[in-house]
PDB file with SEQRES, HELIX, SHEET and CRYST1 records, atoms N, CA, C and O in Angstrom:
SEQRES   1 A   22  UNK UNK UNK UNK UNK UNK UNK UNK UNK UNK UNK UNK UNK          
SEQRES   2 A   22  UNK UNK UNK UNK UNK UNK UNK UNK UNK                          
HELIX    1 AA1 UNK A    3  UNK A   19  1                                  17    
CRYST1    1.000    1.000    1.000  90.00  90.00  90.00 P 1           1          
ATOM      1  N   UNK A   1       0.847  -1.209   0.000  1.00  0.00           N  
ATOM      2  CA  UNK A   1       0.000   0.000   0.000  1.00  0.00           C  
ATOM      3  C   UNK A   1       0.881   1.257   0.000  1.00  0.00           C  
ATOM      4  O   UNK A   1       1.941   1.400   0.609  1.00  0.00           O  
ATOM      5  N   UNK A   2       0.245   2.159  -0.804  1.00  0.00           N  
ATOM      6  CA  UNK A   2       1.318   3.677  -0.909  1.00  0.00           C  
ATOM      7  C   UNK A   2       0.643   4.319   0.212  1.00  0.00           C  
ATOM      8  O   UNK A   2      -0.570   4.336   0.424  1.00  0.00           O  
ATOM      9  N   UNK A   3       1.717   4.924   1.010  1.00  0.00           N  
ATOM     10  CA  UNK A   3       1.147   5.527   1.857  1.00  0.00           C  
ATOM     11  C   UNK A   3       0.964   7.292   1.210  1.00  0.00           C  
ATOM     12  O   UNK A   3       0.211   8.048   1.823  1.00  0.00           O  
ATOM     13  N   UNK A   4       1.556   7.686   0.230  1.00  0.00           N  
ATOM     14  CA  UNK A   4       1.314   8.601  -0.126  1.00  0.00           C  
ATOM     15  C   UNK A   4       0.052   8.822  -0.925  1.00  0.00           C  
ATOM     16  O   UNK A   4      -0.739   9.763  -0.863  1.00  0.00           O  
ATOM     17  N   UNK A   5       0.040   7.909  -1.575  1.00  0.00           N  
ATOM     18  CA  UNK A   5      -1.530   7.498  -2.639  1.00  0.00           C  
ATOM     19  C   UNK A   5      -2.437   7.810  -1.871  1.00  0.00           C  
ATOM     20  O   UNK A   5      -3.083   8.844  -2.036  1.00  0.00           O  
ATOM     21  N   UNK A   6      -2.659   6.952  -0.864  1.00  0.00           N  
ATOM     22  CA  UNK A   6      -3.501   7.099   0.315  1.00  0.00           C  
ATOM     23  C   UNK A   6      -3.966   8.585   0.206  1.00  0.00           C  
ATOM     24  O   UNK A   6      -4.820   9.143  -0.483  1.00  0.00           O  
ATOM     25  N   UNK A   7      -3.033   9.035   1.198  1.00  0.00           N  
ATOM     26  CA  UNK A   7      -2.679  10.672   1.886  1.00  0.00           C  
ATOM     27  C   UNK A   7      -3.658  11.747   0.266  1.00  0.00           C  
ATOM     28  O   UNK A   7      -4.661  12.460   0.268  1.00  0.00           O  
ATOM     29  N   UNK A   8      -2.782  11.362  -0.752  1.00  0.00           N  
ATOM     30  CA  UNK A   8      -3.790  12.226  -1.826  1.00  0.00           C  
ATOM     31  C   UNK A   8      -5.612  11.882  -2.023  1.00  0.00           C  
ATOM     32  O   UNK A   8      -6.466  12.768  -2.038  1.00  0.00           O  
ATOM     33  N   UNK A   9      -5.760  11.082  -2.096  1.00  0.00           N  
ATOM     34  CA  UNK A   9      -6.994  10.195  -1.800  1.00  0.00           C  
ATOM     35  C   UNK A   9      -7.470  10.915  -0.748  1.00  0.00           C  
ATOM     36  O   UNK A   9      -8.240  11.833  -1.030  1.00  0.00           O  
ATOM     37  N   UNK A  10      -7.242  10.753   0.221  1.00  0.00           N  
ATOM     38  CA  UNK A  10      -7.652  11.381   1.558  1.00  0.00           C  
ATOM     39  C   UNK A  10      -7.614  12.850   1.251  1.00  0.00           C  
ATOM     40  O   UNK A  10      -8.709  13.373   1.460  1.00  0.00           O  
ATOM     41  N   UNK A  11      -6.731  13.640   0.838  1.00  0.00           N  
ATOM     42  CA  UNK A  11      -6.882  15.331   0.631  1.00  0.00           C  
ATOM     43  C   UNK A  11      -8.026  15.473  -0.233  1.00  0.00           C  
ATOM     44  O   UNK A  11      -8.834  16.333   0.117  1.00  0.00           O  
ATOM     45  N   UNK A  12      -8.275  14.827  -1.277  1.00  0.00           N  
ATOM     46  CA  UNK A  12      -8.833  14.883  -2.592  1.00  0.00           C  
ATOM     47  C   UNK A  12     -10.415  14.878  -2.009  1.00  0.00           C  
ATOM     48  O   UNK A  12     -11.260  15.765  -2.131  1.00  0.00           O  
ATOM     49  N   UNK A  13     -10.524  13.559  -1.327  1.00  0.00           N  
ATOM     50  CA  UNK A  13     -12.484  13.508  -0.736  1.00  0.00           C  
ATOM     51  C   UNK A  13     -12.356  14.655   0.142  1.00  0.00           C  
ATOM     52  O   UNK A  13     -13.461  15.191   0.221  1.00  0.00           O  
ATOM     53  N   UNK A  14     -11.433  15.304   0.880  1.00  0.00           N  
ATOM     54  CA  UNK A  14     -11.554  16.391   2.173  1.00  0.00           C  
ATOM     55  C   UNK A  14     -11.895  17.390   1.683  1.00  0.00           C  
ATOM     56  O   UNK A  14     -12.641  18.013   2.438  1.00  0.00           O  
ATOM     57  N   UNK A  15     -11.556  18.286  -0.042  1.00  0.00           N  
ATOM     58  CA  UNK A  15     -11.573  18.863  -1.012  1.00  0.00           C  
ATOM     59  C   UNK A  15     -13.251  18.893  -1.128  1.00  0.00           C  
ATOM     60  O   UNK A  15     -13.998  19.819  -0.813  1.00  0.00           O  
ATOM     61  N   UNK A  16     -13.620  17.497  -1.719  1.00  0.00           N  
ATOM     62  CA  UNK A  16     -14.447  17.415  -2.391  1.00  0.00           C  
ATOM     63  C   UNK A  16     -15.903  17.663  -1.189  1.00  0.00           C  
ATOM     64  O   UNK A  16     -16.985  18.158  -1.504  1.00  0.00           O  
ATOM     65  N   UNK A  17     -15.494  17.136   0.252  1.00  0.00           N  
ATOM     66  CA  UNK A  17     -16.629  17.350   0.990  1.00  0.00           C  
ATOM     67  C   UNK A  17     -16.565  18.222   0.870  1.00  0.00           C  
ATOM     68  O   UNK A  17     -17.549  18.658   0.272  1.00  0.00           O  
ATOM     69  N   UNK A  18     -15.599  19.207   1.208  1.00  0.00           N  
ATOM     70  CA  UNK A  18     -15.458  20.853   1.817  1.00  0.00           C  
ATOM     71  C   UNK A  18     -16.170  21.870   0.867  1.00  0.00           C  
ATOM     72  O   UNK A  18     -16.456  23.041   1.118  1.00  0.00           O  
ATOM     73  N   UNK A  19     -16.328  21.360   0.043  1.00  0.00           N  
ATOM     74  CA  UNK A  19     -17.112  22.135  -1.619  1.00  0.00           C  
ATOM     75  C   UNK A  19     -18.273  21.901  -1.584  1.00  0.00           C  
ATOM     76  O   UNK A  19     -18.934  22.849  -2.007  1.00  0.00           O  
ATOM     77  N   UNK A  20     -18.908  20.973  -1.237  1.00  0.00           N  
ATOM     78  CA  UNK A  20     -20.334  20.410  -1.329  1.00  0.00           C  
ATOM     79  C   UNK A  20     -20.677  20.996   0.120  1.00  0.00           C  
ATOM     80  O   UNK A  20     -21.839  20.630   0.295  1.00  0.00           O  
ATOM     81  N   UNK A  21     -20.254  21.751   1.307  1.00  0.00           N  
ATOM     82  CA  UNK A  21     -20.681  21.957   2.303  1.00  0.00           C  
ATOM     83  C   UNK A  21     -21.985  23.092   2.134  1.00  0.00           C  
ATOM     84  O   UNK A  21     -22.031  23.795   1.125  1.00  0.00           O  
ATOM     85  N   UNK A  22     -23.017  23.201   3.195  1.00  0.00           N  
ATOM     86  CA  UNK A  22     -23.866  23.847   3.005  1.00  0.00           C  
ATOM     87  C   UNK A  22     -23.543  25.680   3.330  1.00  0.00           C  
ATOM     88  O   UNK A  22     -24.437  26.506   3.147  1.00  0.00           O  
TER      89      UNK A  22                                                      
END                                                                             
């Protein structure tokens, strides 16, 4: 497992909630 892959993955959905917030 990449732990960096991960880590982008993880920024990327944090991104994507943070945009869709009300």
């Amino acid at each position: 497992m990449n732990l960096f892959l991960m880590q982008k993955l993880v920024f990327y959905i944090l991104q994507w909630l943070f945009r869709f917030r009300p």
